[in-house]
C-alpha positions in Angstrom: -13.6 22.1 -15.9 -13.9 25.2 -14.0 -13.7 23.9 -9.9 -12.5 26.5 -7.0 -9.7 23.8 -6.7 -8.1 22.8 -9.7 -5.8 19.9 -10.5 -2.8 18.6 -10.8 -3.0 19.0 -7.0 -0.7 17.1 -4.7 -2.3 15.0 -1.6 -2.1 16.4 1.8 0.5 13.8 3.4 1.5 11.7 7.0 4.3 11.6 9.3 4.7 8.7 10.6 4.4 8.2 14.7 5.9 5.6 16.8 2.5 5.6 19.3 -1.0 6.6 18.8 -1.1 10.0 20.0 -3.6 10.8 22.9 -5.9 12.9 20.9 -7.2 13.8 17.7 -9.4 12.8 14.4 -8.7 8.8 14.3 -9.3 7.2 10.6 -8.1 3.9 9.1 -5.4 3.8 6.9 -6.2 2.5 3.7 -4.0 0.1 1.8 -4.6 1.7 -1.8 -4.3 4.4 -4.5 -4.1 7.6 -3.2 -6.7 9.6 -4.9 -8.3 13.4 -5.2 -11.4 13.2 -7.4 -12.2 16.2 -9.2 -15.9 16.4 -10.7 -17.3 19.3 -12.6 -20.8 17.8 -14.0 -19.8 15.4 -16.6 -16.4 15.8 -16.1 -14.4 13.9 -14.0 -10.3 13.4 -13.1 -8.8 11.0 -10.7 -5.5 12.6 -9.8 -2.8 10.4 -7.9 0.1 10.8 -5.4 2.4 11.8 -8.4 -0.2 14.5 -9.6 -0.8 12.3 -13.3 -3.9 11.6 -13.9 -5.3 7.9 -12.9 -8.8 8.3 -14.7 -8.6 6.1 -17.5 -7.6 3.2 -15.6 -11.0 3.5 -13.4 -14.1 3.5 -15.3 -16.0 2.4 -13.0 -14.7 5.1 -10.2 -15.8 7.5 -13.0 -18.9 6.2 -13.3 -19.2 6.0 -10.0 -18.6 10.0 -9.5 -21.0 10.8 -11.9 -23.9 8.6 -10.2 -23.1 9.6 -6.5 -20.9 12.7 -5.7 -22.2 16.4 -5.7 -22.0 17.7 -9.4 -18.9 20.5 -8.2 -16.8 18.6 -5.9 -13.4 17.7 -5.4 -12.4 15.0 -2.8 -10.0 13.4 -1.3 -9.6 10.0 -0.7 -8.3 6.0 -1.3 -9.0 3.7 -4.7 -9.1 0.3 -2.8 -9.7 -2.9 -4.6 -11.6 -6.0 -2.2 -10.1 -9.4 -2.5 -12.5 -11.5 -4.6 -11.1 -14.3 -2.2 -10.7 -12.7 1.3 -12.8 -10.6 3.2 -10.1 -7.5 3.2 -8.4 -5.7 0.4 -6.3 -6.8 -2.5 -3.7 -4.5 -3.3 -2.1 -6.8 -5.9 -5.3 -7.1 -8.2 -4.9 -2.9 -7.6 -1.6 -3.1 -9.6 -3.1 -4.7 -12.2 -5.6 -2.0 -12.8 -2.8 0.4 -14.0 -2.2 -1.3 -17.8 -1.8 0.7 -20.5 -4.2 -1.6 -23.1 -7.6 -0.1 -22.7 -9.5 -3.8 -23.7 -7.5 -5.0 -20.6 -8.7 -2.2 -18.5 -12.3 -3.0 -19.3 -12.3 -6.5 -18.5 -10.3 -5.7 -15.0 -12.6 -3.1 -14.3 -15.7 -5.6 -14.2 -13.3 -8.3 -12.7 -11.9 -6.7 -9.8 -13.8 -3.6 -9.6 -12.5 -1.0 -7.4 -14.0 1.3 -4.6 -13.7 5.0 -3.8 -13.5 5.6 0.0 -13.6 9.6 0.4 -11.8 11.1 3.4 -12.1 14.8 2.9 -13.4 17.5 1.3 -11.5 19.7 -0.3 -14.0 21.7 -2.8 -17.6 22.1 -3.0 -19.9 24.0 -5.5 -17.9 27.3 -5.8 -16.7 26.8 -2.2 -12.5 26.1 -1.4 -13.0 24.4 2.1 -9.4 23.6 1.7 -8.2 26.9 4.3 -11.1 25.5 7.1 -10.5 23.3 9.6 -10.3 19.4 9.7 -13.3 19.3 11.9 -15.4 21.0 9.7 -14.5 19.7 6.6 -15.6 16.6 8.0 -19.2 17.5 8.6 -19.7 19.6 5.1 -18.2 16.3 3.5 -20.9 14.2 5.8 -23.4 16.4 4.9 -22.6 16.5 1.3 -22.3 12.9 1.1 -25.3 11.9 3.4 -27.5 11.5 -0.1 -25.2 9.8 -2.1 -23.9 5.9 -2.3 -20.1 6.6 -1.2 -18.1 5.0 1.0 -16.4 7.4 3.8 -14.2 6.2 6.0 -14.7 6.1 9.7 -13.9 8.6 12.0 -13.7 8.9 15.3 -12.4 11.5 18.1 -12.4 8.7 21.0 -8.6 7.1 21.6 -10.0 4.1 22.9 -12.2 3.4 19.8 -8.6 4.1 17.7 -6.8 1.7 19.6 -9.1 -0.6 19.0 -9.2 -0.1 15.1 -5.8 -0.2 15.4 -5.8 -3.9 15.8 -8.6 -5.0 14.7 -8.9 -3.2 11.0 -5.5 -4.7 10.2 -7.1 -8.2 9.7 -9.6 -6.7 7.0 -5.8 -5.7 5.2 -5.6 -2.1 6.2 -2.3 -1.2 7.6 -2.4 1.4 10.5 -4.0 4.7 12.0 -4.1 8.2 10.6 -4.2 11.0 12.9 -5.6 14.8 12.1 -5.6 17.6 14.6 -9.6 19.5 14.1 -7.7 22.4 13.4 -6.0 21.5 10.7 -6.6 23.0 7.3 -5.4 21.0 4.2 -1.7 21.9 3.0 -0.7 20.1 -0.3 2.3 17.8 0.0 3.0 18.7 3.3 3.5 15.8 6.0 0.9 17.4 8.9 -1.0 14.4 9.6 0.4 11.4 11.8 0.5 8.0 10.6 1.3 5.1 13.1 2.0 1.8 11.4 2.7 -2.0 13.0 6.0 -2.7 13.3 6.8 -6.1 13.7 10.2 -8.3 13.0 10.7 -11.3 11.1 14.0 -13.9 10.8 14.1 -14.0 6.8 16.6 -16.2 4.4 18.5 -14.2 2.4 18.5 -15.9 -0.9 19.8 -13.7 -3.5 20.7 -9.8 -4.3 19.8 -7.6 -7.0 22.4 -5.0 -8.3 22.0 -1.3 -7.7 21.6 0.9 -10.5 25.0 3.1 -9.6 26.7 0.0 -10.8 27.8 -3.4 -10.7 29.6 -3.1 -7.8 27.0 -2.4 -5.3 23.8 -4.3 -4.1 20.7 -2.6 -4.4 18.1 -5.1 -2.3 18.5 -8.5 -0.9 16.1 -10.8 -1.6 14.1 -12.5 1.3 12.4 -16.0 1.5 10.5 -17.8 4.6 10.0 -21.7 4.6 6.4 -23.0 4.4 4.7 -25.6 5.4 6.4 -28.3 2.9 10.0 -27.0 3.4 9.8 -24.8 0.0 11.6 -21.5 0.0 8.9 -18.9 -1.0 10.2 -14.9 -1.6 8.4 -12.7 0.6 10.2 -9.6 -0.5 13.4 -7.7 -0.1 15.3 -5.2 2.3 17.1 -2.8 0.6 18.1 0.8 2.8 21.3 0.8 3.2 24.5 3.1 2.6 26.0 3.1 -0.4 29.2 2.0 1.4 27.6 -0.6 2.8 26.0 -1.5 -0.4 29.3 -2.3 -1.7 30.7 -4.0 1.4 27.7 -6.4 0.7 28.5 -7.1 -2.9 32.1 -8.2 -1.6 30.6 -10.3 1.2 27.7 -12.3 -0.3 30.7 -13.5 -3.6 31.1 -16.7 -2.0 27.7 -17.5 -1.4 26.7 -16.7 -5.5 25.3 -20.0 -7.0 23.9 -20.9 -10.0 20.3 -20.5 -11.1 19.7 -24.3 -11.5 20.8 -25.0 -8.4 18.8 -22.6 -6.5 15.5 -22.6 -5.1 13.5 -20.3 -7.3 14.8 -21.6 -10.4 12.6 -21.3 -13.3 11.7 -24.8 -12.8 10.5 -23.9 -9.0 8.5 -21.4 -10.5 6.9 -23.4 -13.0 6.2 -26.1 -10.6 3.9 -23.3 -8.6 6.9 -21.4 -6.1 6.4 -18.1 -5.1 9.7 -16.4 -6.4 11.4 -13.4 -7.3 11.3 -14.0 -11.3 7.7 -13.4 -11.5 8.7 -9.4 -11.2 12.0 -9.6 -13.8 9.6 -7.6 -16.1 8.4 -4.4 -14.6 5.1 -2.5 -15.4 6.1 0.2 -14.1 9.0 0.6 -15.9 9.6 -0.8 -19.3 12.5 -2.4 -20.2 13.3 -2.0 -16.4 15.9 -5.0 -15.1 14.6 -6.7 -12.2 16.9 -9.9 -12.6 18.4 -11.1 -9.4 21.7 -12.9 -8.5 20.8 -16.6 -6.7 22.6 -17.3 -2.9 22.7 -20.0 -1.6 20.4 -19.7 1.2 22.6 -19.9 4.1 22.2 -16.4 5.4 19.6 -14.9 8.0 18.9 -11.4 8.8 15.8 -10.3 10.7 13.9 -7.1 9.8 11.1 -5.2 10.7 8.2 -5.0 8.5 4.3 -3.5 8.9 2.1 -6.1 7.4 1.7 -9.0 5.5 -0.7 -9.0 2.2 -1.3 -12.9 1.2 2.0 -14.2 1.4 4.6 -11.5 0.9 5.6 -8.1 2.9 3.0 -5.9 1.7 6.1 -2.6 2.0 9.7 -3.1 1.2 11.2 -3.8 5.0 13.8 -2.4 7.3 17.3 -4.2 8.2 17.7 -4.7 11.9 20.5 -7.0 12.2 22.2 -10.2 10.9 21.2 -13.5 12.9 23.7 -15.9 12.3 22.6 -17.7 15.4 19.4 -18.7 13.4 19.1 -22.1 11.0 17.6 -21.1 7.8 15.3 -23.9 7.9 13.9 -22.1 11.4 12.8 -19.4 8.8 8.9 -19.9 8.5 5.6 -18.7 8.4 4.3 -19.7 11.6 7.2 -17.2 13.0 4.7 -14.5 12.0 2.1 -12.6 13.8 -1.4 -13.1 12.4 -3.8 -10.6 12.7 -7.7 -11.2 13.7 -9.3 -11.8 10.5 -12.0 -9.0 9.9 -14.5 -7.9 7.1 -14.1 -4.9 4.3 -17.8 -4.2 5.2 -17.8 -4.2 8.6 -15.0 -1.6 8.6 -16.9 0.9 6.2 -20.0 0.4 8.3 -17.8 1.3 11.2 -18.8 5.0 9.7 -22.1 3.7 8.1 -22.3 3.4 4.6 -23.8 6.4 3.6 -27.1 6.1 1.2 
């Protein structure tokens, strides 16, 4: 591979924003894999966020490059995976991609086949557009695209139109706004661009801990549940930022409320019986060996905390601790406390830019 921009190169990163800003190149955030595509003819990598290679676990992106992108390109852009049961994304059936058995990877690839949404060009031919400006890497990577079946992600320059996508894309499960001044050029792990995110706050039951890796002696996240419609405690996710000093100040407060797994809501029985809880992650795939166990509560504690978005029925992101509620009743915990956003179709937000080809 011979390119004028060679990888392992590191992805141009966001900042995040408390408001949309009052000008600037508007895109969608996509809710994905993180992706530079680098294609020399026949030869194609997918590098990732971490700068490893994520080729082997996308066949059909590859194949995908080959058919459709310039022959001497390198992009940048999102894997995204659509739900097979929704109309927006699926960003668990996107974790399942990355298996190490290549059979497995085969069958998930024609199962839940993933997309490649490109969001700018970085290399073309023997051209490095990565010093130009934003603004016009944007055309060249319209105009080198304008032939070829690829998805690009919409752009637009008007603040009204952002707003707009803003609330609306979020229902099609992307999660925000990203921002680029025209002038910018592209500067490899470096947060220039602006993200803005939702921020919204849920009351959650706080129904067990798991223990951070310093030691026994400290938490490392709190496990969170939310009541649904027949009264069953389903895990949503955990909150886990804190001090370390306050980590340990937690493991000596929750002692008393330490149950035993029988007992408890998401007890292997719960799970069998069709539960949502925490044990379906006490083996990692990210991490071998990795222990994910958690110690049970009793559910008697509420905290409310901020998160951005929901995927199905979890937190899509880890959330944020704002405060303890001990006002609440944990039974008041439930879904239909939560924001739901307009329902809106992958499609219609890729032909927001049109579909190119």
């Amino acid at each position: 591979m011979q390119l004028p921009v060679m990888p392992p190169l590191s992805p141009m990163l966001a900042k995040a924003v408390s408001v949309i800003p009052p000008e600037g190149h508007f895109e969608p955030k996509w809710d994905g894999f993180r992706s530079i595509i680098f294609r020399d003819g026949d030869e194609v990598e997918i590098g990732s966020r971490n700068r490893k290679p994520m080729t082997r676990y996308f066949p059909e992106v590859v194949a995908a490059v080959r058919a459709y992108l310039p022959k001497r390109c390198v992009v940048d852009g999102e894997i995204i995976v659509p739900s097979a049961t929704t109309t927006g994304l699926d960003f668990e059936a996107l974790l399942q991609r990355v298996h190490p058995a290549e059979s497995r990877v085969r069958l998930l690839a024609e199962q839940t086949p993933a997309l490649f949404v490109a969001f700018d060009l970085l290399a073309l031919d023997d051209v490095d557009w990565m010093p130009q400006p934003f603004s016009e890497r944007r055309v060249a990577m319209e105009n080198a695209l304008s032939a070829a079946d690829v998805n690009l992600t919409p752009m637009t320059t008007d603040r009204d139109q952002a707003v707009e996508w803003f609330h609306l894309f979020e229902g099609a499960g992307l999660d925000g706004l990203i921002v680029k001044r025209p002038e910018l050029r592209y500067q490899p792990d470096k947060r220039v661009m602006a993200k803005v995110k939702h921020d919204r706050t849920a009351d959650c039951v706080v129904a067990g801990y798991r223990v951070h890796t310093s030691g026994p002696d400290a938490v490392g996240s709190l496990l969170l549940g939310l009541y649904d419609a027949d009264d069953v405690l389903a895990s949503v996710g955990v909150v886990g930022a804190f001090p370390m000093a306050r980590r340990r100040e937690l493991m000596r407060e929750l002692q008393p409320l330490v149950t035993t797994p029988d007992t408890h809501p998401w007890s292997w029985a719960a799970q069998e019986a069709g539960t949502r809880t925490p044990r379906e992650a006490e083996s990692s795939r990210w991490n071998r060996g990795k222990d994910l166990s958690f110690v049970p509560l009793r559910p008697e504690l509420v905290v409310e905390v901020a998160y951005d978005h929901m995927e199905g029925t979890r937190f899509r992101h880890t959330t944020q601790f704002r405060r303890w509620r001990p006002d609440r009743d944990p039974h008041s915990c439930t879904y239909s406390q939560l924001e739901e956003p307009v329902r809106f179709d992958l499609a219609d937000v890729l032909s927001a830019s049109e579909r190119l080809g």
